[in-house]
Backbone as XML, in Angstrom:
<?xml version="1.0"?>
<chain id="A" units="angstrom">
  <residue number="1" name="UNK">
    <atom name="N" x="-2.641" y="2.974" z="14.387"/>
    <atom name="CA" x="-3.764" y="3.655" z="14.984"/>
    <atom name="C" x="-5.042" y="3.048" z="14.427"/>
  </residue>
  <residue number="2" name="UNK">
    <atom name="N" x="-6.215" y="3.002" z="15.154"/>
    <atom name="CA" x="-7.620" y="2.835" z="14.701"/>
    <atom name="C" x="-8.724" y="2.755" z="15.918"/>
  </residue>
  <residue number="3" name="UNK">
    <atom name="N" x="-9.621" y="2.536" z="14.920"/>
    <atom name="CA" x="-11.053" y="2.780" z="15.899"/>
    <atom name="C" x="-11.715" y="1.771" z="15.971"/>
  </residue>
  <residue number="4" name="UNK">
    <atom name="N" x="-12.062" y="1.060" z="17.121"/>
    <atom name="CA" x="-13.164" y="0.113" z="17.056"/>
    <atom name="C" x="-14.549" y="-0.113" z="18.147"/>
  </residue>
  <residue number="5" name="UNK">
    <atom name="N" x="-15.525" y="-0.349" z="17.672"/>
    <atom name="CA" x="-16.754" y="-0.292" z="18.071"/>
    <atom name="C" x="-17.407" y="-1.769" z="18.633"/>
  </residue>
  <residue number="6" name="UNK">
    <atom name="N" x="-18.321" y="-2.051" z="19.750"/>
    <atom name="CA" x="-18.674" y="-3.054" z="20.166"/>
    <atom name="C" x="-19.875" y="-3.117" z="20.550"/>
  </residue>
  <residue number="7" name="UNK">
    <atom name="N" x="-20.920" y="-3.911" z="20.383"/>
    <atom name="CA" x="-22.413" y="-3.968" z="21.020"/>
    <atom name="C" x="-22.629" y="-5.534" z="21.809"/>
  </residue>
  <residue number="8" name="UNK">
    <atom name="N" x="-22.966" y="-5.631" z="23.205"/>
    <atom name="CA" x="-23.198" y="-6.561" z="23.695"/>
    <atom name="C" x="-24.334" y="-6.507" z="24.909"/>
  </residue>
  <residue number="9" name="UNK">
    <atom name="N" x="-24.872" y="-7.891" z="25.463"/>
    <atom name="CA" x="-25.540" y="-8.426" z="26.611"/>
    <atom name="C" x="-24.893" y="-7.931" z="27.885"/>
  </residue>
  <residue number="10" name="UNK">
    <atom name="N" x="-25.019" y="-7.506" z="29.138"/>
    <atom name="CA" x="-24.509" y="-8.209" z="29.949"/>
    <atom name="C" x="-25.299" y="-9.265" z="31.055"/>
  </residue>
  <residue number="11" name="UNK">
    <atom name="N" x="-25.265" y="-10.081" z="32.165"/>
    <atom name="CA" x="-25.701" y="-10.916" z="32.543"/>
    <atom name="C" x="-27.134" y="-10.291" z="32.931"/>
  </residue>
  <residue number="12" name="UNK">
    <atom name="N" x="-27.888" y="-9.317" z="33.106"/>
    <atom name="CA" x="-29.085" y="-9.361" z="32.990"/>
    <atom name="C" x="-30.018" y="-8.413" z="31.968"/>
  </residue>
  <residue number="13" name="UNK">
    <atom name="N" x="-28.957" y="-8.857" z="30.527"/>
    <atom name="CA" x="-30.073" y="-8.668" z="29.417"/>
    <atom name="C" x="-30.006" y="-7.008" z="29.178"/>
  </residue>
  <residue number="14" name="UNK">
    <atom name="N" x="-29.075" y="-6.339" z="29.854"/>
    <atom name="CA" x="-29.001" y="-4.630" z="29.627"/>
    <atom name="C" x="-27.993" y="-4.481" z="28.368"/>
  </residue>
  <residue number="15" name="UNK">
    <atom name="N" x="-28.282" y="-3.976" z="27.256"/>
    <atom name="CA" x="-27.374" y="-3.303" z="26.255"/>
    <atom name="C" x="-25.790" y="-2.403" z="26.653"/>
  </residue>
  <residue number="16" name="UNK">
    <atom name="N" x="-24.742" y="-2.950" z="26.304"/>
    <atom name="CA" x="-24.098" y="-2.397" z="26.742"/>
    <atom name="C" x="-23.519" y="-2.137" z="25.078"/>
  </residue>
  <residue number="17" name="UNK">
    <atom name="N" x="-22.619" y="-1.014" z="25.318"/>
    <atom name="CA" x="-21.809" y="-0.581" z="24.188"/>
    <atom name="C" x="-20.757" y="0.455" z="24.875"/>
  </residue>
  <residue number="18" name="UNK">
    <atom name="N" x="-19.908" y="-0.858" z="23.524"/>
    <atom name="CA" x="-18.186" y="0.609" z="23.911"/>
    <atom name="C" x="-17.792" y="1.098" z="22.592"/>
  </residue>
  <residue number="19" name="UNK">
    <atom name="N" x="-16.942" y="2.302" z="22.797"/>
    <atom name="CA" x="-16.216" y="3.026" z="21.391"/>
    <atom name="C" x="-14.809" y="2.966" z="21.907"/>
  </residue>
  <residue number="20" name="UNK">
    <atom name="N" x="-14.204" y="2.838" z="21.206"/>
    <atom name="CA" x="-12.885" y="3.233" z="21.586"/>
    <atom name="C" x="-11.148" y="3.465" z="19.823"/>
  </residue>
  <residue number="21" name="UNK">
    <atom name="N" x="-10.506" y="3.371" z="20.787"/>
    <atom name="CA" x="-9.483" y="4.112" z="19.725"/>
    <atom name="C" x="-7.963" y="3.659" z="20.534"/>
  </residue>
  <residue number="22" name="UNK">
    <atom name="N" x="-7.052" y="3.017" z="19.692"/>
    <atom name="CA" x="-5.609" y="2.326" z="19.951"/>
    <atom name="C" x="-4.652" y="3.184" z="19.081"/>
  </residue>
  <residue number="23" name="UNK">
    <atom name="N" x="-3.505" y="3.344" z="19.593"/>
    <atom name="CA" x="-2.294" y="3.804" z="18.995"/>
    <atom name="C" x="-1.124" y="2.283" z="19.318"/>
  </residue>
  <residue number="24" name="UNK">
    <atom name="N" x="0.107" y="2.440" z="18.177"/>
    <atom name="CA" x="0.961" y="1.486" z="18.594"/>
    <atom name="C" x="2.213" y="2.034" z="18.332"/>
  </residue>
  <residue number="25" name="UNK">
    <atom name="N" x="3.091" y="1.580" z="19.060"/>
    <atom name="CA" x="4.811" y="2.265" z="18.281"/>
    <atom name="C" x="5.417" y="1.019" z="18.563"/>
  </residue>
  <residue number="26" name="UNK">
    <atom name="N" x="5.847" y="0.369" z="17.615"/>
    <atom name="CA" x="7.177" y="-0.989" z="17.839"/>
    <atom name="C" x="8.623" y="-0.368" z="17.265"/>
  </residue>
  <residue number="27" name="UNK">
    <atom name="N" x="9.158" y="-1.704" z="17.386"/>
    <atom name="CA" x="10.693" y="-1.910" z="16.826"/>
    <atom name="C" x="10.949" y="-2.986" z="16.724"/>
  </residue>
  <residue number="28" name="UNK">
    <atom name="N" x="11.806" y="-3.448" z="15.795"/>
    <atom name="CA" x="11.857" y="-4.964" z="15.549"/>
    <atom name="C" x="13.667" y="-4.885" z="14.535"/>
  </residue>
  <residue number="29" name="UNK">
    <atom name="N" x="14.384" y="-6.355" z="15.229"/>
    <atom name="CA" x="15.452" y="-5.950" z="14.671"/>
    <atom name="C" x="15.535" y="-7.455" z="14.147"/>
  </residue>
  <residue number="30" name="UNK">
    <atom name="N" x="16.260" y="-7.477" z="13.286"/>
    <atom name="CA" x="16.851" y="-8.626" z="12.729"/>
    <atom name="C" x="18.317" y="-9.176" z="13.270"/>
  </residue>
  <residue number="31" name="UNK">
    <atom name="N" x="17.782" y="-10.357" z="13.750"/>
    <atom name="CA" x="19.322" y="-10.877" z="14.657"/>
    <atom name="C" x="19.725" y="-12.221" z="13.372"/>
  </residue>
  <residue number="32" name="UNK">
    <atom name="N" x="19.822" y="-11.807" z="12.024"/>
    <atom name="CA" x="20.678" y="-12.794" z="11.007"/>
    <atom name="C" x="19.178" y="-12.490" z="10.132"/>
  </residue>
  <residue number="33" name="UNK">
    <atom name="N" x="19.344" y="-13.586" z="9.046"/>
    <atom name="CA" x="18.728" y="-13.844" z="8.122"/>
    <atom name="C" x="17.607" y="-14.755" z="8.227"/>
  </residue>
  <residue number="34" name="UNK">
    <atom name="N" x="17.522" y="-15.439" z="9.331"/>
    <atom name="CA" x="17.253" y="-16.016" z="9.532"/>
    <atom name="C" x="15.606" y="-15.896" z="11.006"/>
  </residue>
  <residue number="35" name="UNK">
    <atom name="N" x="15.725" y="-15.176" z="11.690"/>
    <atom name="CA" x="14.927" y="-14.710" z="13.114"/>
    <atom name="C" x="15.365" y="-13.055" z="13.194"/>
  </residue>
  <residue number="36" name="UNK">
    <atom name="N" x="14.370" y="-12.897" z="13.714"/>
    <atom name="CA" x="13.579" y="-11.340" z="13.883"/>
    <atom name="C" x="13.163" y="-11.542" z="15.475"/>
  </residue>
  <residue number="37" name="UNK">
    <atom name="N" x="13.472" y="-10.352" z="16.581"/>
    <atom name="CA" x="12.700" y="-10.270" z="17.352"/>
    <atom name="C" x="11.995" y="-8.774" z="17.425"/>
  </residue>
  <residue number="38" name="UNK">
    <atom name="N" x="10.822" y="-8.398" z="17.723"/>
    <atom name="CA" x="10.128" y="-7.113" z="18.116"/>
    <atom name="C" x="9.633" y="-7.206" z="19.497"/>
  </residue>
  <residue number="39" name="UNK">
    <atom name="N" x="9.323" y="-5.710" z="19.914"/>
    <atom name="CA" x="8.840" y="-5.206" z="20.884"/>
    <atom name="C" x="7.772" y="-4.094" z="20.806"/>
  </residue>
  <residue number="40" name="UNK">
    <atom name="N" x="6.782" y="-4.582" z="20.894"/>
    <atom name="CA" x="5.816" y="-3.624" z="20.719"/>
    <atom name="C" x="4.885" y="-3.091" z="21.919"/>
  </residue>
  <residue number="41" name="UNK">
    <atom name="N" x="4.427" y="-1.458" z="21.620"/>
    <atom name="CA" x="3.613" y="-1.442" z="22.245"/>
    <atom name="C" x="2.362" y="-1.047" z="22.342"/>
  </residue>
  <residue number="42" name="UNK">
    <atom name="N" x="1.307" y="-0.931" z="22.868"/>
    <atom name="CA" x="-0.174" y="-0.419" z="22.297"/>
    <atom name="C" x="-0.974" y="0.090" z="23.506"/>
  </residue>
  <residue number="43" name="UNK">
    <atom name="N" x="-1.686" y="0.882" z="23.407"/>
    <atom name="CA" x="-2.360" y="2.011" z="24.342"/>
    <atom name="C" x="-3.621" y="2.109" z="23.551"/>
  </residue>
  <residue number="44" name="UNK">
    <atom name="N" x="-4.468" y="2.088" z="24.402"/>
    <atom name="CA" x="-5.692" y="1.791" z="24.398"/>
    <atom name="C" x="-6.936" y="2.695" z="25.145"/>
  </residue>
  <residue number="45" name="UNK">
    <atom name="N" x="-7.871" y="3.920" z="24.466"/>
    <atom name="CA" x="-8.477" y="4.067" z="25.203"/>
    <atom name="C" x="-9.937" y="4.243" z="24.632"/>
  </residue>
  <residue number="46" name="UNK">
    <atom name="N" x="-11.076" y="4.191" z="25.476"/>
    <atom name="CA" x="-12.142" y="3.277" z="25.629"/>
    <atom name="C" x="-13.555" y="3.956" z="26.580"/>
  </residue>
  <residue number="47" name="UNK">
    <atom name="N" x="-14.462" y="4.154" z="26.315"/>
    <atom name="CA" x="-15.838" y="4.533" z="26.550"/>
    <atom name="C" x="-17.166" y="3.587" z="26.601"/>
  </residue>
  <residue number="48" name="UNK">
    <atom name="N" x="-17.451" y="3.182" z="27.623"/>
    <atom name="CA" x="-18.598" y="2.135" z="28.102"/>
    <atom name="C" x="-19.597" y="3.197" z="28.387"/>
  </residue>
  <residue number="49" name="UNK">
    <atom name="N" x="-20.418" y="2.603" z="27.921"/>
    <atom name="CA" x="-21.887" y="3.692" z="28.372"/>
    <atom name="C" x="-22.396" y="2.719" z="30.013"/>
  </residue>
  <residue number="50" name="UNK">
    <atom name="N" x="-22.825" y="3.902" z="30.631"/>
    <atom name="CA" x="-23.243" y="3.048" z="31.865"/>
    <atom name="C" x="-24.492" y="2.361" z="31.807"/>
  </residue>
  <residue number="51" name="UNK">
    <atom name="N" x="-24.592" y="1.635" z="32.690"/>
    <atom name="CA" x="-25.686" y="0.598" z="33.253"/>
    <atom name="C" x="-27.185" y="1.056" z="33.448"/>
  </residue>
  <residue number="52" name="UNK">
    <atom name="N" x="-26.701" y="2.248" z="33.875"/>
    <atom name="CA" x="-27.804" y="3.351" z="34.452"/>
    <atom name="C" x="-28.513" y="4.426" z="33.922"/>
  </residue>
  <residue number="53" name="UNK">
    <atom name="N" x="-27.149" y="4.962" z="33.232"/>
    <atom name="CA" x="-27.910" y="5.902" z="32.282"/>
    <atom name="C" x="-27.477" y="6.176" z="30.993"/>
  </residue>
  <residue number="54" name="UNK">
    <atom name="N" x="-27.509" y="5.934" z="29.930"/>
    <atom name="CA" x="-27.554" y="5.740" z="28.733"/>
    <atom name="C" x="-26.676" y="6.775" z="28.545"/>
  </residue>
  <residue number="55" name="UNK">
    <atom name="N" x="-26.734" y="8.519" z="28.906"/>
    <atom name="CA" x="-26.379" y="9.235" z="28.261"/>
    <atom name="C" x="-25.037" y="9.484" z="29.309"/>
  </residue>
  <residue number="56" name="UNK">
    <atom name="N" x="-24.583" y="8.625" z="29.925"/>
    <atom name="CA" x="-23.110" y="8.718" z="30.888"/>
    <atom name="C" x="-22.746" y="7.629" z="30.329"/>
  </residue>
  <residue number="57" name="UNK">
    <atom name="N" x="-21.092" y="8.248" z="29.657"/>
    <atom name="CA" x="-20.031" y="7.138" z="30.022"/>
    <atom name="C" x="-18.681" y="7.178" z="30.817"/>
  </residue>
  <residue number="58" name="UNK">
    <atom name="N" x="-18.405" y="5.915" z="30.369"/>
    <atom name="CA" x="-17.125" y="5.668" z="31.852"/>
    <atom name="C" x="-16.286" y="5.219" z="30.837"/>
  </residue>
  <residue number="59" name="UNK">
    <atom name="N" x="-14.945" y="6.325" z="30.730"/>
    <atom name="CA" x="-13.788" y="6.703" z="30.232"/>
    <atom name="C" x="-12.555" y="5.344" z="30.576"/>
  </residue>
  <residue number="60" name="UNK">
    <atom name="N" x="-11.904" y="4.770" z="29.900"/>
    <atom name="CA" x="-10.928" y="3.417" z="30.503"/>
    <atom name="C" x="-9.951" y="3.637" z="29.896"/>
  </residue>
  <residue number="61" name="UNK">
    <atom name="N" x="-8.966" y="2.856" z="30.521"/>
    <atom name="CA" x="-7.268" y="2.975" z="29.630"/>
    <atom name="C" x="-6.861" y="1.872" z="29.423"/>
  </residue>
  <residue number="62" name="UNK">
    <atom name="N" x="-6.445" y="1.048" z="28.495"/>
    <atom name="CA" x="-5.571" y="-0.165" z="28.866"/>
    <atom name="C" x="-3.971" y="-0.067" z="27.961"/>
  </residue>
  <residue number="63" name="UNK">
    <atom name="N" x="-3.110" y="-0.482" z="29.029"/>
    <atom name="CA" x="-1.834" y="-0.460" z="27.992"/>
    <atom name="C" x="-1.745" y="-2.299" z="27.820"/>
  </residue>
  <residue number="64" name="UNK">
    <atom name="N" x="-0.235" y="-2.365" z="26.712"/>
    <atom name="CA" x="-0.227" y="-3.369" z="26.271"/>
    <atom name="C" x="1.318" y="-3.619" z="25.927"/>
  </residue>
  <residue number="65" name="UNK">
    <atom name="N" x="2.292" y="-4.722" z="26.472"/>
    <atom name="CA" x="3.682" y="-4.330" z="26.035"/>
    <atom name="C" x="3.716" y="-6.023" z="25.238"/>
  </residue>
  <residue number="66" name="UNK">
    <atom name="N" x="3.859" y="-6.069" z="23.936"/>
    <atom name="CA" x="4.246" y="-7.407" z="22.980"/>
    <atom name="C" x="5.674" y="-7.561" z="23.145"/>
  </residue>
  <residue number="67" name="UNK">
    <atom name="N" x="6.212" y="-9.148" z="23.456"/>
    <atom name="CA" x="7.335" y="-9.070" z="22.854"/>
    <atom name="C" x="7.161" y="-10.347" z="21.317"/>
  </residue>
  <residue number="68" name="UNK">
    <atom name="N" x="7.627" y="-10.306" z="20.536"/>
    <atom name="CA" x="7.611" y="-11.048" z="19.533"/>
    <atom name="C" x="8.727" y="-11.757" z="18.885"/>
  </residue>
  <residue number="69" name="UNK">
    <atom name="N" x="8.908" y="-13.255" z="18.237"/>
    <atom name="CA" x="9.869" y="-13.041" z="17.565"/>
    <atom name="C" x="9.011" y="-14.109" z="16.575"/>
  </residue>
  <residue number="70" name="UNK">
    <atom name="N" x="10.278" y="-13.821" z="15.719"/>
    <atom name="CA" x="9.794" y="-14.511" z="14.196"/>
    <atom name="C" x="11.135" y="-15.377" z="13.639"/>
  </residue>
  <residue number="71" name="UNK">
    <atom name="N" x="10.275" y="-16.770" z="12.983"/>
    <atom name="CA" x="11.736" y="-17.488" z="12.337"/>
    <atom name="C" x="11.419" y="-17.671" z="11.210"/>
  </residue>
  <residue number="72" name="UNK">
    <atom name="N" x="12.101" y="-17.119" z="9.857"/>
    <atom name="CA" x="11.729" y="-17.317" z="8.446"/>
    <atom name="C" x="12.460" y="-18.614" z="8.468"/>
  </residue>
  <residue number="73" name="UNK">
    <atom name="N" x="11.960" y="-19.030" z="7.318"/>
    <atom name="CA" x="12.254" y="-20.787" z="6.398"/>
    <atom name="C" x="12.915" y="-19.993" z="4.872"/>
  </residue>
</chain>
């Protein structure tokens, strides 16, 4: 879980800013001693202040599905 914050431009010079906040739940198994694969996933949600009026924002979702693997030496 955590929180992260952003301040930027957009193409004509208006302040934009987002807040937002992620959760994750994986699993990951060991296939030998050798390699690991996981599956993860992450959910994402997110607050843009509008264009227009400072004190409105616009609520977003994004999901996210990882697959991973790993080879130790």
């Amino acid at each position: 879980m955590g929180y992260w914050h952003a301040r930027s431009r957009d193409g004509w010079d208006r302040k934009v800013t987002a807040d937002g906040a992620y959760g994750s739940l994986g699993v990951g198994v060991d296939l030998g001693r050798h390699f690991n694969l996981q599956l993860v996933y992450t959910g994402y949600t997110y607050a843009v202040d509008s264009y227009y009026d400072d004190d409105e924002y616009d609520i977003n979702r994004a999901d996210t599905v990882t697959l991973g693997a790993e080879v130790r030496f």
